[in-house]
C-alpha positions as CSV (number, residue, x, y, z in Angstrom):
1,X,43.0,0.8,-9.7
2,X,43.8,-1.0,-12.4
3,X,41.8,0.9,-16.0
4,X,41.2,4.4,-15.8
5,X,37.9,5.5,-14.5
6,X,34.8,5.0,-16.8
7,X,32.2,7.6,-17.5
8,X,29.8,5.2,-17.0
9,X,30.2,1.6,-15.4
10,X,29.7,-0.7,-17.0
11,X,26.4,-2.3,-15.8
12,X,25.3,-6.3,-15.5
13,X,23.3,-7.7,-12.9
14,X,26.3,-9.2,-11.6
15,X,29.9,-8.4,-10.0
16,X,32.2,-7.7,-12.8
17,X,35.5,-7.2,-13.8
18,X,35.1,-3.6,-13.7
19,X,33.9,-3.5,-10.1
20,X,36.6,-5.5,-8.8
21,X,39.2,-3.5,-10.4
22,X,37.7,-0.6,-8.9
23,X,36.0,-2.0,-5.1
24,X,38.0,0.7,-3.6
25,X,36.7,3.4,-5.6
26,X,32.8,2.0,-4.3
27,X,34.4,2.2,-0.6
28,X,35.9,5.5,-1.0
29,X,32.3,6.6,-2.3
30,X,30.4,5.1,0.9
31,X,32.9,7.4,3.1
32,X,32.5,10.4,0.8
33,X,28.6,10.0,1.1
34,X,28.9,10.0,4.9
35,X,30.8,12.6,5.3
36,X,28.4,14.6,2.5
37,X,30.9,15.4,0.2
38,X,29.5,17.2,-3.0
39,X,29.7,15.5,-6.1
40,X,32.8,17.9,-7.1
41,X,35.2,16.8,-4.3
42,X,33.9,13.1,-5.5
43,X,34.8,13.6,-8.9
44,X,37.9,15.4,-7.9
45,X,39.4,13.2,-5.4
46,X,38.0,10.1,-5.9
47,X,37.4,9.8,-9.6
48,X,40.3,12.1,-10.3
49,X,38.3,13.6,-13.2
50,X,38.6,17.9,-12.4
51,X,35.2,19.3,-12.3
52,X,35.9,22.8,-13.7
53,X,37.8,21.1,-16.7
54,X,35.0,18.6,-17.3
55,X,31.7,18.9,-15.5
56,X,29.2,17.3,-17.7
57,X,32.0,14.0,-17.6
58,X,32.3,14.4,-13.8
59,X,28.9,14.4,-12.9
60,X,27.6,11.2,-15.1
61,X,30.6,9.6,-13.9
62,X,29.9,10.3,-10.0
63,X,26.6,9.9,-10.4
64,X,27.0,6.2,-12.3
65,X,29.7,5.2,-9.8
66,X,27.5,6.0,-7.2
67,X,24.1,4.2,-8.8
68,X,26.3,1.0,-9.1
69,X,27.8,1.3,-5.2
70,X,23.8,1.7,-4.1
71,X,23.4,-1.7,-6.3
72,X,26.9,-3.1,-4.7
73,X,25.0,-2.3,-1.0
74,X,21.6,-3.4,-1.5
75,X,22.4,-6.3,-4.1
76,X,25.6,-6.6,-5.2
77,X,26.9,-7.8,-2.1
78,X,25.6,-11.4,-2.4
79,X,28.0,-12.2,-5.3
80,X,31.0,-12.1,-2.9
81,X,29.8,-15.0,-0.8
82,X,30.6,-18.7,-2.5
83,X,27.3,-20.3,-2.0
């Protein structure tokens, strides 16, 4: 990762340069869904934002990391084939 994590991504209707500094951290959240981590271990591990210090900032930033990898998945995608 290049910029530290963002409590909420930034959001256009496109790949930007926010999610390609932090693909990995979409990838990492695909795994963590699978293996049904809680949002806490998420934010923790992944995000590397401590739950217990800053839960209201954990949660909106799991939860807009994750609303943005469900776009990546279902939408997203398209942008990373040339045409």
């Amino acid at each position: 990762m290049t910029e530290e994590i963002a409590t909420k991504v930034p959001w256009a209707e496109n790949l930007t340069a926010y999610d390609n500094d932090h693909f990995s951290v979409y990838l990492k959240l695909i795994d963590a869904c699978a293996n049904n981590a809680s949002e806490d271990e998420m934010a923790l591990t992944i995000l590397g934002i401590d739950p217990a210090l800053q839960p209201a900032r954990a949660r909106k930033a799991v939860r807009s990391h994750l609303e943005r990898t469900y776009w990546l998945i279902s939408n997203g995608y398209k942008d990373l084939f040339p045409r």
